[in-house]
C-alpha positions as CSV (number, residue, x, y, z in Angstrom):
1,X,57.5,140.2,20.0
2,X,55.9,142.7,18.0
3,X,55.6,146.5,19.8
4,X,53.3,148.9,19.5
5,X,49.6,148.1,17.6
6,X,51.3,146.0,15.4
7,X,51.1,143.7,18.6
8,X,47.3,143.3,18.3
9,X,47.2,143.4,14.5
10,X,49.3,140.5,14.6
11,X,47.4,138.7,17.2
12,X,44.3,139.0,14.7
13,X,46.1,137.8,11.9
14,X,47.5,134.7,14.2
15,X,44.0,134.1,14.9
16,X,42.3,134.5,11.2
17,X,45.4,132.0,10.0
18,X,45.3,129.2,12.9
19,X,41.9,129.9,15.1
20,X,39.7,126.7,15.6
21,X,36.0,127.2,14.8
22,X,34.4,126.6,18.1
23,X,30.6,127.2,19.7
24,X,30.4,129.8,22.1
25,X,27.4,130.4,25.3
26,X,26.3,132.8,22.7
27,X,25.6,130.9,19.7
28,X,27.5,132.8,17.2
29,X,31.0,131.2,16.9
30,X,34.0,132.0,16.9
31,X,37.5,131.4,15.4
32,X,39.9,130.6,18.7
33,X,43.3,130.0,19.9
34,X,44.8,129.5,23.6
35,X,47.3,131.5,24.9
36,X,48.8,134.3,23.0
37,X,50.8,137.6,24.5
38,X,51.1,140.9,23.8
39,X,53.5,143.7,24.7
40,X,53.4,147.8,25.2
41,X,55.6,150.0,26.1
42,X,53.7,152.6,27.6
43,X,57.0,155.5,28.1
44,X,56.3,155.4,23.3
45,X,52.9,155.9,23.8
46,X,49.2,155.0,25.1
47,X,48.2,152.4,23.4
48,X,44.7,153.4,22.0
49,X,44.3,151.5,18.7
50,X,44.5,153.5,15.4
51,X,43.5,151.1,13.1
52,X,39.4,152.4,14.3
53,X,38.1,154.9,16.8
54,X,38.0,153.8,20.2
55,X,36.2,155.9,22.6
56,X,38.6,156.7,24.9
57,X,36.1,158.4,27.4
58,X,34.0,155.2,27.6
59,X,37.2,153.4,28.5
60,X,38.0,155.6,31.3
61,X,34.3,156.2,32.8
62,X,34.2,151.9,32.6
63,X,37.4,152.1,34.5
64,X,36.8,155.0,37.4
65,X,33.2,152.7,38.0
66,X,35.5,150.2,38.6
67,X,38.5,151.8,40.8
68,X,35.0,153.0,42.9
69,X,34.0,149.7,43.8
70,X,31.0,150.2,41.6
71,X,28.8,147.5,40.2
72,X,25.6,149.4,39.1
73,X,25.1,150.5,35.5
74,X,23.9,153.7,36.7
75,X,27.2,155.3,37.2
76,X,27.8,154.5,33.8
77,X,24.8,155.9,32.3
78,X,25.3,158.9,34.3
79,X,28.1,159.2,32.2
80,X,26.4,158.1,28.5
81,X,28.3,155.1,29.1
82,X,26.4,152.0,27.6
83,X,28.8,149.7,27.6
84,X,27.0,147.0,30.5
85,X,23.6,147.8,28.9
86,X,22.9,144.5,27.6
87,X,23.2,142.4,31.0
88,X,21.2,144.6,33.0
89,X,18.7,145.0,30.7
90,X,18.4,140.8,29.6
91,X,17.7,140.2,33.4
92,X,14.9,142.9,33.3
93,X,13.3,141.3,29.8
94,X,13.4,138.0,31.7
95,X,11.9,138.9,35.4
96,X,8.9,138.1,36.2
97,X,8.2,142.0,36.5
98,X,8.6,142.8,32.7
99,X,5.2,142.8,30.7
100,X,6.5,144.5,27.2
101,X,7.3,143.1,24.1
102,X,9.0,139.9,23.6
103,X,12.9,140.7,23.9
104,X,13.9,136.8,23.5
105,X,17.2,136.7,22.0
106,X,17.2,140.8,21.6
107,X,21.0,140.5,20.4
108,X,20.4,138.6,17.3
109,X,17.1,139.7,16.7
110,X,18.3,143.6,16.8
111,X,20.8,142.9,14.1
112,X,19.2,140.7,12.1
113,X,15.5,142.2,12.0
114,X,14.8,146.1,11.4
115,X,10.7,146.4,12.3
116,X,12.4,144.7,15.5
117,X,15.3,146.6,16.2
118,X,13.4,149.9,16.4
119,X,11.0,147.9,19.3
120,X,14.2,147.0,21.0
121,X,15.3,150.7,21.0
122,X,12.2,152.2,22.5
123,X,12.5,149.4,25.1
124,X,15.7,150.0,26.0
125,X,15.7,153.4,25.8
126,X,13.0,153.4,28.9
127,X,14.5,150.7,30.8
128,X,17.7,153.6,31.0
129,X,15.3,156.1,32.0
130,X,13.8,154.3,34.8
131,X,17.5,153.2,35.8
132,X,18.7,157.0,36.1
133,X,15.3,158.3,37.0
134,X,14.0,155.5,39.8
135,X,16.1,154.5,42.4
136,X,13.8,151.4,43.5
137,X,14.3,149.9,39.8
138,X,18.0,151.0,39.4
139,X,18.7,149.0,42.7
140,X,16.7,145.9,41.3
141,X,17.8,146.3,37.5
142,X,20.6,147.8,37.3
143,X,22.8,145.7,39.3
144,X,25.5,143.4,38.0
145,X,26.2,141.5,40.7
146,X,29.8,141.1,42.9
147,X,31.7,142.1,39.5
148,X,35.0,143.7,38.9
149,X,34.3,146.7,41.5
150,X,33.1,144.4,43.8
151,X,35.9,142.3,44.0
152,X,38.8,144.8,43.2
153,X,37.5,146.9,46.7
154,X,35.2,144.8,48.8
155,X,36.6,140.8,48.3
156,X,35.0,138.7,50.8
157,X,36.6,136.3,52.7
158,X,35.2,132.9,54.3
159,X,35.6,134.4,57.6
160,X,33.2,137.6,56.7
161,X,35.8,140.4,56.5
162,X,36.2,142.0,53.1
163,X,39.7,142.9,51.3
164,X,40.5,146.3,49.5
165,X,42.4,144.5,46.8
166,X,43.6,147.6,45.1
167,X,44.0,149.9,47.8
168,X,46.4,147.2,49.1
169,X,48.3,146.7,46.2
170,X,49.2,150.0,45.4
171,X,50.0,150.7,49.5
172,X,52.2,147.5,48.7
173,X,53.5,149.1,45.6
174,X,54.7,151.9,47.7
175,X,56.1,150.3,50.8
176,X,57.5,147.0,49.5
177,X,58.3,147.5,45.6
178,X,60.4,144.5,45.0
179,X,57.3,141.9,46.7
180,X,55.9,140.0,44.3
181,X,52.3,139.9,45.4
182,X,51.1,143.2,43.2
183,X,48.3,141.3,42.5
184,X,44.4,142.0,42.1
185,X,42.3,138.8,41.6
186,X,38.6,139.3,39.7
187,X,37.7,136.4,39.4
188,X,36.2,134.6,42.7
189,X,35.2,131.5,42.1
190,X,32.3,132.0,45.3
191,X,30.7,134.6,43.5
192,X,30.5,134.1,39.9
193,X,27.1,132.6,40.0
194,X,25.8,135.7,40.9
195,X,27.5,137.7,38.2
196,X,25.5,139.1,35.2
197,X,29.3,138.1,33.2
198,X,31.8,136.3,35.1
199,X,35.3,138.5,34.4
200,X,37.5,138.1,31.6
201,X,40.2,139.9,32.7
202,X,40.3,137.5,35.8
203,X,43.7,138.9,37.7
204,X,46.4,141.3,36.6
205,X,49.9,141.5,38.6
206,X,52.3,145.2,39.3
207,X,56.5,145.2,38.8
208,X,58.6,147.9,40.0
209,X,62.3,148.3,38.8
210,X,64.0,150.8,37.4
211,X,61.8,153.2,38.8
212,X,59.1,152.3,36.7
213,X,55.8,149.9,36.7
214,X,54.7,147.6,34.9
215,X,51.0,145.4,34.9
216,X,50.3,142.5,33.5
217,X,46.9,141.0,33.2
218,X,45.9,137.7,32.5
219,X,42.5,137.7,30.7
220,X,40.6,134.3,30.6
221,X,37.8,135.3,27.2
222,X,39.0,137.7,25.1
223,X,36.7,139.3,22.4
224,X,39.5,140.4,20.0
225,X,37.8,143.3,18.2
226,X,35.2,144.4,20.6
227,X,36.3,143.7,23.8
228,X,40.2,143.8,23.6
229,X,41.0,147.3,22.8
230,X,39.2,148.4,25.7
231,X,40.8,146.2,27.7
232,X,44.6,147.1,26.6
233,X,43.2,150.6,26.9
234,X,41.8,150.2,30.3
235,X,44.8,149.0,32.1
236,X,47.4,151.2,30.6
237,X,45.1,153.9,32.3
238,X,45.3,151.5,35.3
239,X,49.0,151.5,35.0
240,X,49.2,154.9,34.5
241,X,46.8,156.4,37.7
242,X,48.9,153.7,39.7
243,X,52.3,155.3,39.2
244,X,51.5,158.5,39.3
245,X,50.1,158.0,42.8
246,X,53.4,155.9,43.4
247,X,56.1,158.3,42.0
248,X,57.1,156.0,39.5
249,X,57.4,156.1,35.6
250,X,55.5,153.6,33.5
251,X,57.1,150.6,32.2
252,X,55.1,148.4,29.9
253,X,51.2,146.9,29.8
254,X,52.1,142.8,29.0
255,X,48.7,141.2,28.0
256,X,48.2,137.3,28.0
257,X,45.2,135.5,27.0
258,X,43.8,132.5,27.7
259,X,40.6,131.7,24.8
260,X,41.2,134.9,22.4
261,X,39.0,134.4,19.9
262,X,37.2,136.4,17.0
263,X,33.6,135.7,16.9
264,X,32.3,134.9,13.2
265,X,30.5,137.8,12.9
266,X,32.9,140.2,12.9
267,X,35.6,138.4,10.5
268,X,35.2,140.8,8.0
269,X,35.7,143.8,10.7
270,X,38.8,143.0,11.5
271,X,40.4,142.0,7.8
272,X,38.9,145.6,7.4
273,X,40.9,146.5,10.3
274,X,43.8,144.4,9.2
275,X,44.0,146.7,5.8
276,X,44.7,150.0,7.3
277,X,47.8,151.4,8.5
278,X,48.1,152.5,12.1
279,X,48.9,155.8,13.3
280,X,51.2,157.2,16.0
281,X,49.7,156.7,19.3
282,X,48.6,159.3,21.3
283,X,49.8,161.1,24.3
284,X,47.9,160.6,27.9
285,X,47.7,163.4,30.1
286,X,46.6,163.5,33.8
287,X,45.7,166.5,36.4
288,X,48.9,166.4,38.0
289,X,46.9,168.2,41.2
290,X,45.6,164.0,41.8
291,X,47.2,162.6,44.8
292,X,45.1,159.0,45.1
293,X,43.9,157.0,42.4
294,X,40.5,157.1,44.4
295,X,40.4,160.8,43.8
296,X,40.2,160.5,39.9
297,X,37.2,162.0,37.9
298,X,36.6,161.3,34.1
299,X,37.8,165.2,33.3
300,X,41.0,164.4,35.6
301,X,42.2,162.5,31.9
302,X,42.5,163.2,28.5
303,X,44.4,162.0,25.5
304,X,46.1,164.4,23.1
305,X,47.4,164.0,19.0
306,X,44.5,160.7,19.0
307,X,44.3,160.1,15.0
308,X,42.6,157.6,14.4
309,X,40.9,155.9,11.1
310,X,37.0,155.7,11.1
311,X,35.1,153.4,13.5
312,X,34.1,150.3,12.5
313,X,30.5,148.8,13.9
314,X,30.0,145.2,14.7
315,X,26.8,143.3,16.9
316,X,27.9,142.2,20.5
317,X,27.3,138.7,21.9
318,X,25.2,138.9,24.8
């Protein structure tokens, strides 16, 4: 297997050459394959791709919201973080309580028509406000439902008692290295109707030896050139806040997919992607002052010698 970002350049090559065209809940397409793997040594670098910008800082804001058990978007905007926007803001356009504009199928529509992408804007751009500015509406609108924060810290069993999945992993990390029950489950099958996106990183599993740790996720969707990078990103942080707290040296971020898939509309982003060489990866550095992952703040991280060619924008399915 490939190392380094030549791991997911390959994987979007695999897919351009042998995807299926399939429909998608969205209605754009994509080109899929099941199952595919990737690999990263994280001790040669963190793997934040080269071959475009990645915003690092939206990667690790997304992350502390969800090491805090968070599931509001206003964390996140607290943080010019808009990452969630769009499935806050579709069950706001569709309430009952929403008298603007009609925002049907605002995702298409705001690529595909300008007089109504700069009516989408001024939309959005006050449903944020009224998330950061009322607390009433930010409580009603800006909820996701029992996502990733919810089930990483507060997992509720059929008896009523709720599980601090992560706290208990990495206490399990510490105590009992060689178990082989590291593992953090997303993806509860009792709460997903109430989800604004059911996870796509569904469950991801620690490894200690050799003094050093290891994650792998398993990832059920995976948007290959919007949503992947953030997630390989993501969890090599993960990996990374983890074994610092546990005194251990980082091994390697493995990544399996279930459905990885490209959607149509962003075919030519990646064979733009695909013709550029990548860079060294950079260098993470944390405030070695941290004791407990739960401690973290966003200016507790940084990346250093990040080189990266220009960004590269594409539409998001919503």
């Amino acid at each position: 297997m490939q190392h380094g970002e030549y791991a997911y350049l390959d994987m979007c090559q695999h897919v351009l050459n042998n995807g299926t065209e399939k429909r998608d809940r969205t209605g754009t397409g994509t080109l899929s394959v099941f199952g595919y793997q990737m690999r990263y040594d994280l001790s040669k670098g963190f793997p934040l791709l080269t071959t475009k910008r990645v915003p690092f800082r939206l990667i690790a804001s997304e992350l502390l919201w969800f090491i805090k058990g968070d599931t509001n978007i206003r964390y996140l905007l607290q943080h010019n973080n808009n990452i969630w926007n769009e499935w806050a803001f579709k069950q706001w356009v569709e309430s009952a309580d929403y008298t603007g504009p009609d925002m049907t199928d605002f995702g298409r529509r705001s690529q595909e028509d300008e007089s109504f992408k700069e009516q989408y804007k001024q939309v959005m751009d006050t449903f944020k406000q009224r998330i950061l500015d009322d607390d009433a509406f930010a409580k009603e609108y800006g909820e996701l439902g029992p996502v990733y924060g919810k089930q990483w810290r507060e997992w509720e069993t059929a008896r009523g008692e709720t599980i601090d999945q992560l706290k208990n992993v990495i206490d399990s990390i510490k105590n009992k290295p060689d178990s082989r029950r590291h593992l953090v489950v997303a993806y509860n099958p009792g709460d997903v109707s109430g989800m604004a996106l059911p996870p796509c990183h569904s469950l991801f599993q620690f490894y200690v030896a050799d003094g050093k740790l290891s994650c792998q996720l398993y990832q059920r969707s995976g948007d290959i050139f919007l949503g992947v990078p953030f997630n390989i990103a993501s969890y090599a942080l993960l990996t990374h806040l983890i074994a610092h707290e546990c005194g251990l040296a980082v091994g390697e971020f493995i990544h399996t997919l279930g459905d990885a898939h490209i959607y149509l509309n962003h075919v030519e982003q990646i064979q733009t992607q695909l013709s550029r060489e990548p860079h060294d990866f950079p260098s993470l550095h944390l405030n070695s002052n941290i004791d407990s992952i739960f401690d973290v703040e966003i200016n507790d991280i940084s990346i250093q010698g990040y080189d990266p060619h220009p960004g590269i924008k594409a539409p998001i399915a919503v």
